[in-house]
N, C-alpha and C positions, 0 to 999 in steps of 0.2 A: 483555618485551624488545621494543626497538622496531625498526623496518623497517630506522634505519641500523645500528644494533648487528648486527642479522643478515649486511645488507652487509659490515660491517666482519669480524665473523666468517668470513664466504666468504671474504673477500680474503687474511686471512691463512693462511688454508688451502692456497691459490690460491699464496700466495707460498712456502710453508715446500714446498710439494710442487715449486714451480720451481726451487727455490734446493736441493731434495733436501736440508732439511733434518732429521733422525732424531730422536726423542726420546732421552734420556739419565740411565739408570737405573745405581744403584747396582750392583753386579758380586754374583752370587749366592754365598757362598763356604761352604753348607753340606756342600761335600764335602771339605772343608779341617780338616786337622787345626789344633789351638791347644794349647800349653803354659799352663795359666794356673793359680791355685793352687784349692785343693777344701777346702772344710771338709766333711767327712761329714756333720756331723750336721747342716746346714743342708739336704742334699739329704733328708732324710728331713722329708716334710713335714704337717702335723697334718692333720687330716681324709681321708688316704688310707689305701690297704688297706695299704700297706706302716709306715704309722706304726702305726696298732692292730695290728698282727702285730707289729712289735717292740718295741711295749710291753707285750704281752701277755707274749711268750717271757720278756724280760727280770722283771717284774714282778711277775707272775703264777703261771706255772708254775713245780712245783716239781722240776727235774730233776736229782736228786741219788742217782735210780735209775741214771745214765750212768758214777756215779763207780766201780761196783764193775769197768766196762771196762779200766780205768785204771789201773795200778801203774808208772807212769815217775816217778815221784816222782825216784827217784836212779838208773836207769838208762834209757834211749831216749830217743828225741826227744820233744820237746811235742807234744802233742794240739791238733787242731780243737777250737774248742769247742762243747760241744753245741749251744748255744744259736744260733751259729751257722750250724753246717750244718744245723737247722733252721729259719731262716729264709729260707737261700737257694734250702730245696729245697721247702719251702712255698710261697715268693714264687714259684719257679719254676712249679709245679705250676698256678697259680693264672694265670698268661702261658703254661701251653700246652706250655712246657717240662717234659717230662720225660724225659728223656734227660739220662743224668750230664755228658756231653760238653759239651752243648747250654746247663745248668747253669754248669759249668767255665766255659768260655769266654765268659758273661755276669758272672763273676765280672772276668775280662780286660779289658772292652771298654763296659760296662754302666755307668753312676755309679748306679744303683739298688741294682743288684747289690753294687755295692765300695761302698756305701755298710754297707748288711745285713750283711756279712762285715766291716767294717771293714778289707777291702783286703787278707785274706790270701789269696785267691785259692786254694782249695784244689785240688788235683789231681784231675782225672774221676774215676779208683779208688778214691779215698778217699770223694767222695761215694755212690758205688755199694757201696763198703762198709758203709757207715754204715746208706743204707738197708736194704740185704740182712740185718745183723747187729742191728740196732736195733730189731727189728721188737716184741717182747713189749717194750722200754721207748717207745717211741716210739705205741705203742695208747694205755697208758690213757691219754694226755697229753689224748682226748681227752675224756673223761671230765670232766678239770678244767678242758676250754675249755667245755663242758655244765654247767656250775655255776658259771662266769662271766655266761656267760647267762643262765642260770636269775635271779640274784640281781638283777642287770641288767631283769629283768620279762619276758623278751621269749620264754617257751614261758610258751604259754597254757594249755597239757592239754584245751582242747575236741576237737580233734579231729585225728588221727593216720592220713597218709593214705602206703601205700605206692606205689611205683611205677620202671621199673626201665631202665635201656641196656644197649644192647650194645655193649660194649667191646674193638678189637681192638689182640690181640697180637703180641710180636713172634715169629713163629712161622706156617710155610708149612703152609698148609691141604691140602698133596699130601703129609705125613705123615704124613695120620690117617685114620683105618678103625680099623673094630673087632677083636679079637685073629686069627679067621678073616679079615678082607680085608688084615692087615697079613702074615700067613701064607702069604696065596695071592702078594700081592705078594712076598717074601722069595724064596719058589720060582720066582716068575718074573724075578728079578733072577740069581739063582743058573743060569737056563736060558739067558739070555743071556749069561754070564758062560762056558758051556762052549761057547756057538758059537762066540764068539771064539777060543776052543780049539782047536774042530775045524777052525775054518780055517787056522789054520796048520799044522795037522798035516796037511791034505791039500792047501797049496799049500806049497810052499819055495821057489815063486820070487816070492813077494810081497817089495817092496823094503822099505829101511831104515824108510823115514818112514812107509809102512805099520803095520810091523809096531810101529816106535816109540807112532803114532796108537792100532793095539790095545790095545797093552798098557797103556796109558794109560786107555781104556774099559773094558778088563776091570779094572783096580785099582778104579775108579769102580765098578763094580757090585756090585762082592765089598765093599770098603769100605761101601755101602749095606746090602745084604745083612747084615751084618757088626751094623749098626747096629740093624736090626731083630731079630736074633737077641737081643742082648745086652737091648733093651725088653722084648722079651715073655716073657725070664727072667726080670726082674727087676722086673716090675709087676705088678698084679692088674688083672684086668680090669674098667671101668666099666660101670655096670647103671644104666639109668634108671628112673622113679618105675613102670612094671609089673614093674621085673627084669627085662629084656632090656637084652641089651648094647648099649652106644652105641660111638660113634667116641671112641679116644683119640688123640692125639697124641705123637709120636716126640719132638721138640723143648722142647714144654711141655706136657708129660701131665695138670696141673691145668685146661686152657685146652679148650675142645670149639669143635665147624665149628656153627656156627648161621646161618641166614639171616636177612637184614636187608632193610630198605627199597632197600639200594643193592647188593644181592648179597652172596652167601655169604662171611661171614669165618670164621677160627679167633681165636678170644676168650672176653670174659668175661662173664658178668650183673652190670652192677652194679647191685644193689639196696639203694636207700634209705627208708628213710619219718623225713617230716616233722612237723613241730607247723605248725599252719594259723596260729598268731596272727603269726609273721614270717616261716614258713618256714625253721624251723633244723632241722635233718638230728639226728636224735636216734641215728640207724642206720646204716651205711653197710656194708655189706662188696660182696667183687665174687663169684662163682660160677662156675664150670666145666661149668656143665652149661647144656643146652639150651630146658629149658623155666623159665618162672616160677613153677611151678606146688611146686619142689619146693623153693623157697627161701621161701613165705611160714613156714610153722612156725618156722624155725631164725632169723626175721628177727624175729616177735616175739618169741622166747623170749629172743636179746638186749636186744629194747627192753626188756623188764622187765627184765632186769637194770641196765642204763640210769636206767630211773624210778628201782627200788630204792638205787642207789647216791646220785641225784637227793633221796631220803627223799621220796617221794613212789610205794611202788607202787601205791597202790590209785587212779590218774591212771587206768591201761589200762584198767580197767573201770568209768568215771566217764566215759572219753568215746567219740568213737564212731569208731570204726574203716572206713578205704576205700581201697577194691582194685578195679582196672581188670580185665577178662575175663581178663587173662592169666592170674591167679593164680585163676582158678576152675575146680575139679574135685571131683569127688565126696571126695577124700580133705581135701581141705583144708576143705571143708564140716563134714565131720566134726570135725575138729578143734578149727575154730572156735567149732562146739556144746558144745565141751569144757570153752572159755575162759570163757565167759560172756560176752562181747566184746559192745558193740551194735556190728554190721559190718557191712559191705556191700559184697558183690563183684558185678558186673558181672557177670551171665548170658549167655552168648551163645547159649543154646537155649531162651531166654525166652519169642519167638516162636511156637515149634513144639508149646509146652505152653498158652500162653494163648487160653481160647477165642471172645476177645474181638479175637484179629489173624484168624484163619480167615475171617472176611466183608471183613478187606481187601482192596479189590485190589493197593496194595503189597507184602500178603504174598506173594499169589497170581504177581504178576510176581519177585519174588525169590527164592522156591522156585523157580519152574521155569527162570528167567531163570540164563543165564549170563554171567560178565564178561571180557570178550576184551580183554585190554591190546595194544596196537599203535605201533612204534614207529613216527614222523611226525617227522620232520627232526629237531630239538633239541625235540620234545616230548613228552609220551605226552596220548594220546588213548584213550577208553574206549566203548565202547557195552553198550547192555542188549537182549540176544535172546531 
């Protein structure tokens, strides 16, 4: 650019800013509704999660287990169709959405969604029923999405590695304790429940909205009280992997309190293990209990069933098996010696037995050293003492 291009450039600067001249941009109108017409099946587009999920359902699977649901043939209304509500509650699942509501109303508002349903927009209940009620047909489905893959090339059987989250419920973590701390609670809901009592028997001239306010707190306590009575008649108590009781839950008694990297939830283990050649989930279930330690056994004894329906069992002892420290304990060691498995779990007292760490000095500072987490504005900050 040359000397007077620059000039020329300042000037017009110099004049559009005397003259208070604005530039002038189109009007932004993405919060604008539009009437315009929808083909479905063009919003459904090839190379996305949502197109191989409904071509899968459609295609593919066979679910002709939903049919025996079903006798409206000549009397009720028409049925959802499977296929259906499971795509919208897959597709859901898969965006984060799990909540029937939350589902529903992407049915409403969503062209992905009313795409997947083809617009019939089902009712929250209905998808909440489906899942709640559908559960023994809606498992093995996935069994036959495992053998789509399988044919597909994409599980390799070299090597099968478990590993697990912690997944929270819907369910308050101040209704659980074990049958004795749900007991001692009960009795002390029931002691406050008779103070409220005794105060009015030994004031009579507490006013209206007083005693309205009472009674109101005493219904509240006997209603709780009430609550735990009727649980711990009518559950057994959980025991964890030595037999001692653990914490159940009022709310959702399948669901235990465990701690996490962000604090204490009431939730789940969900444990899966994979095939390492693309990472497809051969396993999945979730668990109600606290440690990992008691879900490896029952996590492979489905993967074999898995392989074996797969026609392929003799895969689990062909390749080599791996597990993070969680799942490591003298009982699952055992175990595993059982399987014949080549496995490998993570040791966390590997240290303390090898006498090749004893002349470290890292051993030597993290035996005796302690870790003091400390909270620092928006950070945490650590030292070694």
């Amino acid at each position: 650019m040359t000397l007077n291009a620059v000039i020329d450039c300042d000037l017009i600067v110099i004049i559009r800013s005397e003259l208070n001249v604005m530039a002038n941009y189109k009007p932004d109108l993405s919060c604008q509704s539009k009437f315009i017409p929808i083909d479905f099946a063009q919003q459904i587009i090839p190379g996305t999660f949502e197109y191989a999920l409904s071509h899968i359902v459609d295609k593919h699977l066979n679910l002709s287990t939903f049919d025996k649901w079903y006798s409206n043939d000549k009397n009720g209304a028409a049925a959802y169709p499977p296929s259906v509500m499971l795509k919208i509650i897959l597709f859901g699942y898969s965006r984060g959405l799990v909540s029937s509501r939350r589902i529903a109303n992407a049915c409403e508002t969503n062209i992905t969604f009313m795409s997947l349903s083809g617009d019939v927009q089902p009712h929250y209940t209905s998808i909440a029923s489906f899942v709640a009620k559908m559960k023994d047909q809606i498992e093995p489905l996935f069994t036959q999405v495992l053998m789509i893959c399988d044919r597909e090339g994409l599980i390799g059987r070299n090597m099968f590695a478990i590993d697990g989250c912690k997944i929270r419920s819907n369910a308050s973590k101040e209704w659980s304790g074990t049958f004795g701390e749900l007991e001692r609670k009960q009795a002390k809901l029931r002691r406050a429940s008779q103070r409220i009592l005794a105060r009015h028997q030994a004031q009579d001239s507490l006013s209206e909205d007083e005693i309205t306010h009472d009674l109101k707190q005493q219904a509240k306590l006997d209603k709780s009280a009430d609550k735990i009575k009727e649980f711990l008649a009518t559950n057994e108590e959980k025991l964890g992997s030595q037999r001692k009781p653990v914490k159940s839950n009022i709310t959702d008694p399948d669901s235990a309190k465990m701690t996490t990297s962000k604090g204490t939830i009431q939730g789940y283990n969900g444990i899966a293990i994979n095939d390492d050649k693309h990472q497809i989930i051969l396993q999945a279930q979730t668990w109600g209990s606290v440690g990992e330690q008691q879900t490896l056994k029952p996590a492979i004894e489905d993967l074999k069933k898995q392989l074996t329906e797969l026609g392929t069992p003799e895969a689990l002892c062909e390749a080599k098996f791996t597990a993070d420290s969680g799942f490591h304990s003298e009982v699952n060691l055992e175990f595993m010696a059982t399987t014949g498995l080549d496995a490998y779990i993570a040791d966390t007292a590997f240290r303390s037995r090898n006498p090749l760490f004893k002349e470290s000095e890292t051993y030597h500072i993290n035996k005796w050293g302690q870790v003091f987490y400390k909270q620092m504005g928006s950070g945490l900050s650590f030292c070694i003492c």
